[in-house]
N, C-alpha and C positions, 0 to 999 in steps of 0.2 A: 487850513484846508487839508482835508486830507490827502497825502502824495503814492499812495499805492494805486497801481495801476487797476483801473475796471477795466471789465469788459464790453467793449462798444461794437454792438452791431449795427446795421450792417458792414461789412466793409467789403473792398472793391476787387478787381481781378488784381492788387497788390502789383500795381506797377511804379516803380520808380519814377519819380520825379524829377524831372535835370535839372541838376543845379542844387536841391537838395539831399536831404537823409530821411526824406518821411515818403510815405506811402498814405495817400489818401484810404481813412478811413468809412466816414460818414460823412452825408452833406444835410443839414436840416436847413428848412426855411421856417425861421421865427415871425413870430408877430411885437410890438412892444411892449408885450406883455410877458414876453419868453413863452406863449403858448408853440408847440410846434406845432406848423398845417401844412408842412411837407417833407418827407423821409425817403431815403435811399445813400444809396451810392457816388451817385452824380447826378449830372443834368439831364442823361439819358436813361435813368433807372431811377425816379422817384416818383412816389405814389402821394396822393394826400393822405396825410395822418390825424386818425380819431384816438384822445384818451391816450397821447402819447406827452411823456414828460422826460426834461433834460433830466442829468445825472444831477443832484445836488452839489456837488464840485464845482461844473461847470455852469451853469444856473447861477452860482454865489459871484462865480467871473464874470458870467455876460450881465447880469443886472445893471453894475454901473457904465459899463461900456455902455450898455444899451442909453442909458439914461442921458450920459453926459460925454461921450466921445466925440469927436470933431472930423465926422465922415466927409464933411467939404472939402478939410484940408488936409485928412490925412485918411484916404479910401481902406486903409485895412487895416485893421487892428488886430491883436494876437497876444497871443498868453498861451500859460502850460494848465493840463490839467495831469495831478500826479508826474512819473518820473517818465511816463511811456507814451504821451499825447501834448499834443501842439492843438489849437484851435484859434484859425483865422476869421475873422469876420466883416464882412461890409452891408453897408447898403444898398439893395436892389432896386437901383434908379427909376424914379419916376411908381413910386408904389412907398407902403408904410412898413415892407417886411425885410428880415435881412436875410441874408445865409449865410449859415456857419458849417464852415470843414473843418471837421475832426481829421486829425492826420496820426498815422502812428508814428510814435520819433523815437530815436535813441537819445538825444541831444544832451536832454535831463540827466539819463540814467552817467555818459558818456561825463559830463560834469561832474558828478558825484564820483565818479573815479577817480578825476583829475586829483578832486580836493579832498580827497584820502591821499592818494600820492602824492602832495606835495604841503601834503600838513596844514590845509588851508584854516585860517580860525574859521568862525563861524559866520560871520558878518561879509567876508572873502565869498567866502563857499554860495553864501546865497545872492551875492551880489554876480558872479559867474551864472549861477542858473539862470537868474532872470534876464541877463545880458545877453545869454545866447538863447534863451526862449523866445526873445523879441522886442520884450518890454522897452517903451523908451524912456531916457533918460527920469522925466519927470516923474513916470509910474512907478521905476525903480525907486526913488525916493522917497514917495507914496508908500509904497508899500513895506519898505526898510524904516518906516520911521527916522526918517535923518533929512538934513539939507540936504541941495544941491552941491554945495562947498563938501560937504562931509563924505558925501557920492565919490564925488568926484577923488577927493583923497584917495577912499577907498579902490579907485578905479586905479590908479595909479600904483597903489600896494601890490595889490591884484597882479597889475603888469609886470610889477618888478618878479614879487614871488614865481612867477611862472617864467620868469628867465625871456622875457617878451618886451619888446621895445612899445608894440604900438597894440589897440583893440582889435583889430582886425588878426593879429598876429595869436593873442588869447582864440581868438573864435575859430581859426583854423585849425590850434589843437583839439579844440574838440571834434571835430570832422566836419565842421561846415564851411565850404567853401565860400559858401552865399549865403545870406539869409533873404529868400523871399517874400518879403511883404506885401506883395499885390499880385505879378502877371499871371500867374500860376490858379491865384484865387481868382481873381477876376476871367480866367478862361474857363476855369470849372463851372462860376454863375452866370455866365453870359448866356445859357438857352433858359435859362427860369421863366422870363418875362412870359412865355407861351404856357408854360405850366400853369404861372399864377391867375393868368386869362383864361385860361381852361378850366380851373377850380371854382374863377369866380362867375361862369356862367352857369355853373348849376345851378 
C-alpha cells in the first residue's frame, strides 16, 4: 500500500478530539460493495454522493474488513491509510451500509520517528505502526506474515528496545493516550439512520 499521505476532502471545522490526536476528517457512508452514497464532514454536513469513489489505499483496506470483520463482536474496526490518516469503521445498525471516518493523525508519522530514533529493525518498526494504528493482535499477524507466537516475541523486543516495561507504555510514547475504538465513532454515526431514510425515500 502506498504510505504517502493524500489529500482527503472534505474535512471538518478540525476540532480535537478528547482523548485522541486525530482530527475528524471525512465521514462516507458505504455500501458492501464500497460504492460511496454518502459524503461530508459529519452527521450534520453530508449530502448523498453520485460517481464518488474511495482512494485506492483505502478501498484495498476496507475490502476485507467489509467482507469478513466481525461487527457483532467487535463494533469498530480501524486501520491506517499512508502515514497521516487513521480510518474507523462500523456497521449502521439495522440497514446494509457502513460509515467510515477518515480522521487526520500524526500517529503513523510520530512512529516513524520513534523508530529512526531508536534504530528499530524493520519488522520492530512496522509492528509499532500497526500496534498504535489499531490493528488487533490477529491482523497484526495477518498482515506481518508471522504467527501469533512470533508476534508476540516481536512485541516484547519492541518493549524492551524502547526502554518500556508494558504496551500501553510503547503507545503513550508515541502521544496517544488512548486509542479510541468506538465512542467517538459511534457518536459521529449515530444521526445517519435519518440521512439513510431520507435518501431512500426518493
Amino acid at each position: 500500500m502506498n504510505r504517502r499521505s493524500r489529500k482527503l476532502e472534505p474535512k471538518s471545522d478540525a476540532r480535537l478530539q478528547r482523548g485522541t490526536v486525530s482530527v475528524v476528517r471525512r465521514l462516507d457512508v458505504i455500501d458492501g460493495r464500497l460504492n460511496v452514497i454518502l459524503r461530508g464532514s459529519g452527521p450534520d454536513d453530508i449530502t448523498p454522493a453520485t460517481d464518488v469513489s474511495l482512494e485506492p489505499g483505502l478501498a484495498a483496506e476496507l475490502s476485507s474488513v467489509i467482507a469478513g470483520h466481525d461487527f457483532a463482536a467487535f463494533p469498530v474496526a480501524a486501520g491506517l491509510v499512508g502515514d497521516d490518516h487513521v480510518w474507523r469503521t462500523v456497521r449502521i445498525a439495522e440497514s446494509a451500509y457502513f460509515a467510515v471516518l477518515l480522521e487526520r493523525s500524526t500517529i503513523a508519522r510520530r512512529a516513524a520517528r520513534l523508530a529512526r530514533r531508536f534504530a528499530l529493525a524493520a519488522p520492530e518498526a512496522e509492528l509499532l505502526r500497526l500496534t498504535v494504528g489499531g490493528y488487533a493482535p490477529e491482523e497484526i499477524a495477518r498482515r506481518m506474515g508471522q504467527d501469533k507466537r512470533t508476534v508476540d516475541r516481536l512485541r516484547a523486543e519492541l518493549t524492551e528496545s524502547l526502554g518500556c516495561v508494558t504496551l500501553r507504555e510503547v503507545i503513550e510514547m508515541v502521544g496517544s493516550r488512548k486509542l479510541d475504538r468506538g465512542a467517538a465513532v459511534l457518536g459521529h454515526v449515530s444521526g445517519l439512520h435519518r440521512e439513510l431514510e431520507r435518501l431512500s425515500s426518493f
